[in-house]
N, C-alpha and C positions, 0 to 999 in steps of 0.2 A: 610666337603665338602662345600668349601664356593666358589667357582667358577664351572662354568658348564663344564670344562673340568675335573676337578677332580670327580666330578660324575659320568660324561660319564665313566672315566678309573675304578673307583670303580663297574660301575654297569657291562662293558662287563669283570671285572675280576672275580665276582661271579659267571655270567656268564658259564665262562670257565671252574671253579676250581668245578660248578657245588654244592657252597655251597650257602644257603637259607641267604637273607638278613633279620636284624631283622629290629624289625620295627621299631626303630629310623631310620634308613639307609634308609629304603621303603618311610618316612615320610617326610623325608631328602629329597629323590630323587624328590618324587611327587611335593614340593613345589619348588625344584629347575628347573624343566623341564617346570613347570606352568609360572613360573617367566618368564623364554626364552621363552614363545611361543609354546612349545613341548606339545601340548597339548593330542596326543596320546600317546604320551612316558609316559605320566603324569598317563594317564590311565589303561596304562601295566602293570608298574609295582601295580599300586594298586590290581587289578584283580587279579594280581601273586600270591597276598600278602595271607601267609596260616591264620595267624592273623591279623584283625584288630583291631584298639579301636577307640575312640573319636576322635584322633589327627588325624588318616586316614581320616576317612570322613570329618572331617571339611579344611583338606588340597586337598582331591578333588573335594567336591563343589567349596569351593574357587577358582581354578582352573579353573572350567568351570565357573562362575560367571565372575572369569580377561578377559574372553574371550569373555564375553557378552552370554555364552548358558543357559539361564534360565532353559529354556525347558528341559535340560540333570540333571541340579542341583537340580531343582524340581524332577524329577523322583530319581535320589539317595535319596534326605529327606523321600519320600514317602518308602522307601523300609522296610519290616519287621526288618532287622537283623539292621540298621542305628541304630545305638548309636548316642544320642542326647545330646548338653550340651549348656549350655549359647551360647558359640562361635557358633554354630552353626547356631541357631534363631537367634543371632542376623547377621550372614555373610548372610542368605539367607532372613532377613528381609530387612536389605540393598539394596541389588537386587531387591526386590520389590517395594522398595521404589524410586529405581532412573530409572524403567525401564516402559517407557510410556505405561498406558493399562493395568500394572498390581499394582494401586493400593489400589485398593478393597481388594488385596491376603495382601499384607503388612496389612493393616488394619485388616483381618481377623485373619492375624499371630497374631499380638499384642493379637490381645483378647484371643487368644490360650494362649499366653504366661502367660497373666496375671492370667489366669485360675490354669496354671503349677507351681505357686509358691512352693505345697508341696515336687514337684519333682524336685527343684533347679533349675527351672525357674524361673526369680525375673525378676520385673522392677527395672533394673539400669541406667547409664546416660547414655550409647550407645542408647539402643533401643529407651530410648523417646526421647533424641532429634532428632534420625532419623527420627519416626514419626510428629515432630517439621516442619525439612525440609520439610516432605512429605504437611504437611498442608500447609505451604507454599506456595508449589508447586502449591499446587489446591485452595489454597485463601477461603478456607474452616477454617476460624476461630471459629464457633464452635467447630469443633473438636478442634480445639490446644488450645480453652480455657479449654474443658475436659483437657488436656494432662497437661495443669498446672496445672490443681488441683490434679492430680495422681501424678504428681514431688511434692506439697508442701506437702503432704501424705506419700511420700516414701522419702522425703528427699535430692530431684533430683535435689532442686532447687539453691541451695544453692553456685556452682561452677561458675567459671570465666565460664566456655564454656557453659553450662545450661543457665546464665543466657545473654549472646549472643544469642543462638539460639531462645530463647523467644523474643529476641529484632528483630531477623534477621524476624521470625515468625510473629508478631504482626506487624510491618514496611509492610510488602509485601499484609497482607491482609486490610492493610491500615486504622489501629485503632491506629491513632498514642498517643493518651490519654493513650491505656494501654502501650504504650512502653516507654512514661514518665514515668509509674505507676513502670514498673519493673526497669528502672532505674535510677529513685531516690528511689524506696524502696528498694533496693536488697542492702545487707549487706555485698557486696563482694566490695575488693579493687580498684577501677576503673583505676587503675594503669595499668591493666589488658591490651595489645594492642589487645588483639581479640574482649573485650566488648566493647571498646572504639571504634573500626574499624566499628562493628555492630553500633553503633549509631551515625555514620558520616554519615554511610550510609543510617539508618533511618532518618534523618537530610535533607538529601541532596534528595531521595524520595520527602520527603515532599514538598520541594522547599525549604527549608529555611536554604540559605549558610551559613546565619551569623550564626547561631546556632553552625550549622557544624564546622565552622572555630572557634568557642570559645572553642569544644574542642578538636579539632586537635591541637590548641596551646598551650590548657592549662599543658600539659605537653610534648613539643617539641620532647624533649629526647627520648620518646618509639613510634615516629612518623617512621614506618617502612614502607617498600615499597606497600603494602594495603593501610596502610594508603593515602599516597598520589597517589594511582593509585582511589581509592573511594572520593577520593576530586575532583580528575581528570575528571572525570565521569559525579560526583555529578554537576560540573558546565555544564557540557554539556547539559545532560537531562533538569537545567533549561534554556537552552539556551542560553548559556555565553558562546560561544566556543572559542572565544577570550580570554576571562580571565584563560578556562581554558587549553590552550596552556603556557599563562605565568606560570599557575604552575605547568605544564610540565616541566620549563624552570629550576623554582625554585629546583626543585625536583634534577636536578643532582647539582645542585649551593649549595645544602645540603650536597653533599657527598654521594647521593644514587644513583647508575645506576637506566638506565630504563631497566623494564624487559619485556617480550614476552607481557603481558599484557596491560603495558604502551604503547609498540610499538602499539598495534594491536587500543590501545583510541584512539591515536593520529592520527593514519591514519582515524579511523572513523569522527574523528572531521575535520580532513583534506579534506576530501570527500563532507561533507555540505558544508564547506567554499569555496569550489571549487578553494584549495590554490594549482596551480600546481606547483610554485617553494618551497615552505615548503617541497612541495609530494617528487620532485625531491631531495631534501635534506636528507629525511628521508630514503627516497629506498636507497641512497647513503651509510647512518649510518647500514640499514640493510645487505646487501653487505659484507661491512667490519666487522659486527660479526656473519656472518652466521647465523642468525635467519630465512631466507626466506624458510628453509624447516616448517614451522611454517607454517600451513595450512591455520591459520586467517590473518597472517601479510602478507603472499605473496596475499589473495586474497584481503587482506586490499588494497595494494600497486594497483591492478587492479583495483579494485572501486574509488581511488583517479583519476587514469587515465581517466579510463571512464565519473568520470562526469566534470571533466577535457575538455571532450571531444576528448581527444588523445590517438583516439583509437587503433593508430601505436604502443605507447607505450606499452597501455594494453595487444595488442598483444603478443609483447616481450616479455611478465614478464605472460602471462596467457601460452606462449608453454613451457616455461622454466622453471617455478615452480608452476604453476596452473592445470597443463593439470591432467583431472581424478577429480579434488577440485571441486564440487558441489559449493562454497561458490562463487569462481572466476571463476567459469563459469557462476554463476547467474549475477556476475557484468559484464560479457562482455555482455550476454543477454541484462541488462538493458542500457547498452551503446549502443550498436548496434539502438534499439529499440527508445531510446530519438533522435537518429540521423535518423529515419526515413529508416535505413538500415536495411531491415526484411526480403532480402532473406539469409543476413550474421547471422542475429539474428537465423532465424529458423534452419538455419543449426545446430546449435550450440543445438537449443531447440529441435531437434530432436534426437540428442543426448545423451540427457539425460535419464536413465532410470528410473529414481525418480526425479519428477519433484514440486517442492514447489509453495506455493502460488504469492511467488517474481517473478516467472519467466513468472508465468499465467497472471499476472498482467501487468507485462512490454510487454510480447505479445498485450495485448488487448489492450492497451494506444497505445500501437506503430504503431499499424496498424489503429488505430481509427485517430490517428495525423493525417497520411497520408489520409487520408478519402479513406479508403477500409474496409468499411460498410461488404461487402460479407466475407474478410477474417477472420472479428469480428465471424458471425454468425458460420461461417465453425469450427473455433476454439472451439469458444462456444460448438458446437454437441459433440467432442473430448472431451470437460474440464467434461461436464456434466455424458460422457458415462466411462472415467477414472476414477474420483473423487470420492472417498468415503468418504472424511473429508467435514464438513463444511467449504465453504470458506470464506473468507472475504468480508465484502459488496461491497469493492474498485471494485471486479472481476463482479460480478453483473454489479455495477455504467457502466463499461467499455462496458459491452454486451449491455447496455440497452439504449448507447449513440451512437452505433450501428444503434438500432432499429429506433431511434430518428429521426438519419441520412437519414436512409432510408425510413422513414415515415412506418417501415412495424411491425402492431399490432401484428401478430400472432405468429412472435416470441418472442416477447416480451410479449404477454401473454403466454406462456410457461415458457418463464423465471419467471414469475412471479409465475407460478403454482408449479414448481422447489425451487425457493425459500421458500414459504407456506410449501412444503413437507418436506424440507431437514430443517426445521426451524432456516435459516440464522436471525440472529438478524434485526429486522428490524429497522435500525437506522435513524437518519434525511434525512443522508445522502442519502439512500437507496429508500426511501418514496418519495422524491425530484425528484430521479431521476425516479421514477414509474411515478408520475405527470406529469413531463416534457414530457414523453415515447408515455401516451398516451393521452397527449393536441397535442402535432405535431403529432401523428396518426389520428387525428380529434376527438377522443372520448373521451369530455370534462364531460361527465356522468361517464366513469369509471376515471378520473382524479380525479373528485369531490369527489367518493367513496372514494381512496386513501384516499385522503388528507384529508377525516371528520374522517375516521378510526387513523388516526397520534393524539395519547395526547402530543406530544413535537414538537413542530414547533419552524421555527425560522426564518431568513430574508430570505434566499435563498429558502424554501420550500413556502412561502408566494408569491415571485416572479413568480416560476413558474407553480404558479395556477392564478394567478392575469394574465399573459402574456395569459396563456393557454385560458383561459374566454375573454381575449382582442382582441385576433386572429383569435377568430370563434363565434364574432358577440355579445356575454356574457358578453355588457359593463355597464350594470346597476349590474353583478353581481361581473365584477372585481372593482368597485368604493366599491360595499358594503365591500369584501376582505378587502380591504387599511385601509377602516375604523375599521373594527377586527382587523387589524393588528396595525394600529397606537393605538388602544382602549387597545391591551394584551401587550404594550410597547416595539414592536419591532420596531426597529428604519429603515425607509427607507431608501434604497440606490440609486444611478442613475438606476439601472437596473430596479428598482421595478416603478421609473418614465419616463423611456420608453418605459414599459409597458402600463401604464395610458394613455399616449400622443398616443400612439399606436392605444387603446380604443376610444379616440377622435377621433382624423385620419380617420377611418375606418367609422363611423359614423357621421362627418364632426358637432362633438358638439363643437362648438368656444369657448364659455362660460367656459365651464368646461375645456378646454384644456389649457387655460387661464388661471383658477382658480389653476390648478395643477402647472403648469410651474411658476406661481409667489411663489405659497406654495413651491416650490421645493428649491427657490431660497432663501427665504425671512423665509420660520418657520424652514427648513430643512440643511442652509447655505449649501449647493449641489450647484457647478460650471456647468452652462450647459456644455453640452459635444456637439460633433459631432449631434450623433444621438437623443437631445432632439431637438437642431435647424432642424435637419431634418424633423420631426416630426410635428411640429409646422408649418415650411414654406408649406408642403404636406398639413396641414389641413389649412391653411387661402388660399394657390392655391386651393382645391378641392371645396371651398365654396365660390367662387369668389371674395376673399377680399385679392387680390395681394399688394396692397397699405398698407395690414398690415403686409404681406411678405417682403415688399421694405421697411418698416418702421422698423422691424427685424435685417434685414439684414444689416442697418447700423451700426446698434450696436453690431455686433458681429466685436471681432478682428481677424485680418488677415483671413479674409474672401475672399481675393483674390486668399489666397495659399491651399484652401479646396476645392478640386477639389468636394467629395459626397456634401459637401452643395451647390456648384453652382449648383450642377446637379439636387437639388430637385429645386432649384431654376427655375433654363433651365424650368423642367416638369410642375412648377404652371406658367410661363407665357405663353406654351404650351396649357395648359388648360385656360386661359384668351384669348388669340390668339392675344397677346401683343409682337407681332415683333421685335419692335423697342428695349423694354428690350433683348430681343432673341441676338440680333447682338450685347449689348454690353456684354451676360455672352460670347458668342460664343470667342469672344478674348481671354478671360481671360481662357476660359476651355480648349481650346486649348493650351495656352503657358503651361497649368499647363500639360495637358496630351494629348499632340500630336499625343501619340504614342497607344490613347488605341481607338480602331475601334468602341466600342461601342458608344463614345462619336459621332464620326460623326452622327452615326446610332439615335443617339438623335437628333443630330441638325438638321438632312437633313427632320426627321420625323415632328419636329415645325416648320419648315417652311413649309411642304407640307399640312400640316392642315390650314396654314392661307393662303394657296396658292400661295406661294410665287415661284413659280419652277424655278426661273432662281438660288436663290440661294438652293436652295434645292440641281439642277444639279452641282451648282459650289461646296457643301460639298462632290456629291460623288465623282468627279471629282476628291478633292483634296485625298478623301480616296482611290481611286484606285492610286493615284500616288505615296502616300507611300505605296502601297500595304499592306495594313493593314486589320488583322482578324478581326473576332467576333467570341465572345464562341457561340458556338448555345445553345439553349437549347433542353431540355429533357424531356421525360413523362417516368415513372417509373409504374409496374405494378407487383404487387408480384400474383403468379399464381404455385400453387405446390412449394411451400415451397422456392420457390427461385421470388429474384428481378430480373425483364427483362425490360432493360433500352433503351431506341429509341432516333434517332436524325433524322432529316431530311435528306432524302436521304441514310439512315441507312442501309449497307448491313452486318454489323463485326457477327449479331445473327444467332447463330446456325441453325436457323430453319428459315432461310431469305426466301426462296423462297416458302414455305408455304405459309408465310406472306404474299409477297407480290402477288403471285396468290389469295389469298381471298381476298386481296383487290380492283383488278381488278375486282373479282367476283361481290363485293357489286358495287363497281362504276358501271361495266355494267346493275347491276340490277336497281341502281338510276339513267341511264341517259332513260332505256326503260322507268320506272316509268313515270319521268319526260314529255319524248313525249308523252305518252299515256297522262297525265293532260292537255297538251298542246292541 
């Protein structure tokens, strides 16, 4: 029976004739119906079966294992009458091994196994290098240094694939000394392309191509399609995606096609580079060999589109061979979402009934881009009340830049208490963004706690406790920061000295804002930016020493075409009640930004402080003739677990006429007050 129709016709003629199949035939059918997919046909006939032996059950687990049913294969191992043999333990150690969540049961199997030696259970090369991979898996190199010392004891170690799997094993849990160790000591012929494959790829891990590439060439000839799909790789991961497109290139220039694999590199590496005519090239070549039923290359081909930004494309190629693919739905997600399109992105994320952490992610960046603060939080309640895996700190970073946004502590200390509970890794990254969370929340006391709790810091977590201490008054303590921080040899950036200048500003210290601005320049080689002249000019306007501002300002180039430095400019001769400077930025701010209402709302405002109202009336004059806006602004008020946001003359809130009946309320009760003082 070597096709599934000659089964079929064998099994409905026993059937018929009403005679017993032996169990070659039974063992016959089980593996052939298993092979197809027939996974109850598979079971029928076993069931049927008046005899079993060894070769039954280990061809119906198998069966249910092709299938993925752990849960059914375990229950037949478990049963009294199961006849058990090598094959056995090792088909359902397998399962154990490559199926997430069960592998404690692999693990327990083995020791079982090793136990069973009297009863012709032995350690042979299947089972420990399966446990090999599994270690791997879990990056648990204790155990897989045990595992070699039971191979160089039983003799396990000694094969071309044994001593790969040691090298694949040792490489992942990132002990690259012993993977030297096994492969210059190991007595086997390195001629070997699977040992050799295994330490290109430990090679290339490491970061170190030239290693890699001495022996990918040292013998050409047995350079098979691994091989250069794991060079291929190898240059990406270090970041060569360039280079490693040319040996993409090399690759068929060798006489080897590319296979499912290669295709699915190259589209990844296609995707970073944000190459859309390479993309369009390659979707072309997939086309023509039918590969795009290929679940990775078609949703490869969508992720090239996406961050492409051509999300027309993506489209096309996600309804035509994506639709259903978790993988290319995840990359439309994340296109939709970098493009600020998040009622097309949700549609799609609602969709999903298994939703990964890729897509949690690209939701909370996407709505955070757009500054919709509330749909961060809404999301958040959902990820928190779904999730039952730990997630990544990225997803947190995303919530809590949210909070940030909105200046609102209480969810962000929730998130915080969430994260404590569910014990997400607390990383720089994570710690940084708790800091930031709650210094713009005003509680520069629970920031402080963070950040003395943090044994690893670095520039950016430095910053935003330095900024957070600079912003709410804490400027003897963000000077002491800088100084730990320049003392533990973290190197400062411009953000870490607009911070400082910041700390000056707010406290009008010239001295020190001086001393910083020249160290920034002079021990730091840091280019002022925008916002240190901002800075600077704000604090010599705020302490009456315009003449150091006008002294500044010469030296900064193209000064004419900086609309925010004129404007802090406008505000320190605003505060001098220096006119005369006033009418010559007023030209220049104007041609630069005619068109933005605030700026009049600057000028019309310095000249009505030095009293100047004929031109006061001629700014607003010229602003209603362009008819030109102003943002207004807002007051924010978290109250019952939600922000309620007000503008002037605000009616869009839910509960507007409440509002504004109390407020009449209090006004009538402070105008009687009033006359009664009167």
């Amino acid at each position: 029976m070597k096709c599934l129709q000659d089964g079929v016709l064998h099994h409905i003629r026993s059937i018929k004739t009403g005679s017993t199949l032996t169990a070659v035939s039974s063992n016959q059918l089980v593996n052939l119906y298993a092979k197809n997919g027939l996974l109850r046909e598979a079971r029928n006939v076993f069931d049927e079966m008046p005899e079993r032996n060894v070769y039954s059950w280990n061809a119906v687990i198998s069966a249910y294992l092709k299938s993925n049913n752990l849960k059914e294969a375990r229950e037949l191992f478990k049963k009294e009458n199961c006849e058990r043999d090598l094959v056995t333990y090792n088909t359902l150690l397998s399962g154990f091994a490559k199926t997430d969540g069960c592998e404690s049961e692999a693990i327990d199997m083995f020791g079982e196994m090793h136990r069973k030696e009297k009863d012709g259970i032995w350690i042979d090369e299947f089972n420990v290098t399966t446990m090999l991979k599994l270690s791997a898996k879990l990056s648990n190199v204790s155990y897989g240094t045990q595992l070699h010392g039971v191979m160089v004891k039983t003799g396990n170690d000694a094969t071309k694939f044994a001593v790969s799997s040691l090298i694949h094993m040792y490489s992942k849990c990132g002990k690259f000394k012993e993977v030297c160790n096994v492969f210059n000591g190991s007595c086997v012929d390195f001629v070997d392309s699977v040992a050799r494959n295994a330490m290109i790829a430990a090679y290339c891990r490491e970061g170190d191509i030239d290693k890699a590439l001495s022996i990918f060439w040292r013998n050409p000839e047995l350079n098979d399609t691994i091989s250069w799909n794991t060079l291929i790789s190898g240059y990406a991961q270090s970041g060569y995606e360039e280079e490693a497109l040319k040996v993409a290139v090399s690759m068929e220039e060798s006489g080897l096609k590319w296979d499912e694999h290669t295709t699915a590199a190259v589209l990844n590496i296609l995707s970073r580079l944000k190459s859309l005519k390479i993309g369009k090239e390659v979707h072309a070549r997939v086309l023509k060999n039918g590969s795009y039923s290929n679940r990775f290359i078609s949703s490869g081909i969508v992720d090239v589109y996406s961050k492409c930004g051509n999300m027309k494309y993506a489209e096309s190629v996600h309804l035509l061979y994506g639709f259903g693919n978790l993988y290319s739905t995840s990359s439309m997600i994340v296109g939709y979402s970098s493009q600020g399109k998040m009622v097309e992105a949700k549609r799609l994320f609602d969709s999903l009934t298994e939703k990964n952490l890729v897509v949690w992610t690209a939701m909370f960046l996407g709505y955070l881009n757009i500054c919709q603060p509330d749909s961060v939080l809404e999301l958040a309640r959902e990820f928190i009340a779904k999730e039952t895996k730990i997630p990544d700190s990225l997803v947190m970073v995303s919530i809590l830049g949210a909070c940030s946004l909105q200046a609102s502590m209480e969810p962000g200390k929730e998130i915080h208490g969430h994260s404590l509970r569910t014990g997400i890794l607390m990383d720089k990254r994570l710690v940084t963004a708790f800091v930031d969370m709650y210094s713009k929340c005003g509680n520069v006391e629970y920031a402080e706690k963070v950040f003395d709790s943090s044994f690893e810091r670095d520039t950016v977590m430095y910053n935003a406790m330095i900024a957070g201490c600079a912003h709410h008054g804490h400027e003897a303590k963000s000077f002491q920061l800088f100084e730990d921080m320049a003392g533990g040899g973290f190197k400062p950036d411009e953000i870490t000295f607009i911070a400082l200048l910041s700390a000056c500003r707010h406290r009008g210290l010239v001295l020190a804002g001086e001393k910083y601005f020249k160290s920034m320049i002079e021990v730091y080689n840091i280019s002022p930016e925008v916002g240190h002249y901002t800075c600077m000019i704000d604090l010599y306007g705020k302490t009456n020493r315009l003449d150091k501002a006008v002294e500044l300002m010469e030296g900064i180039d193209q000064v004419d075409e900086d609309a925010v430095i004129l404007g802090a400019f406008l505000n320190a001769c605003n505060w001098n009640k220096n006119t005369e400077l006033v009418k010559e930025v007023e030209e220049k701010l104007l041609f630069i930004e005619g068109s933005n209402g605030s700026r009049y709302i600057q000028l019309a405002n310095a000249y009505a402080s030095s009293g100047r109202w004929d031109d006061m009336k001629r700014i607003r004059n010229l602003m209603r003739g362009k008819e030109l806006g102003k943002f207004s602004g807002c007051s924010k008020a978290y109250i019952d677990n939600q922000i309620h946001m007000f503008t002037s003359s605000d009616v869009s809130h839910f509960k507007t006429e409440a509002i504004y009946a109390m407020v009449h309320f209090v006004t009538k009760d402070l105008s009687e007050i009033a006359e009664i003082t009167i």
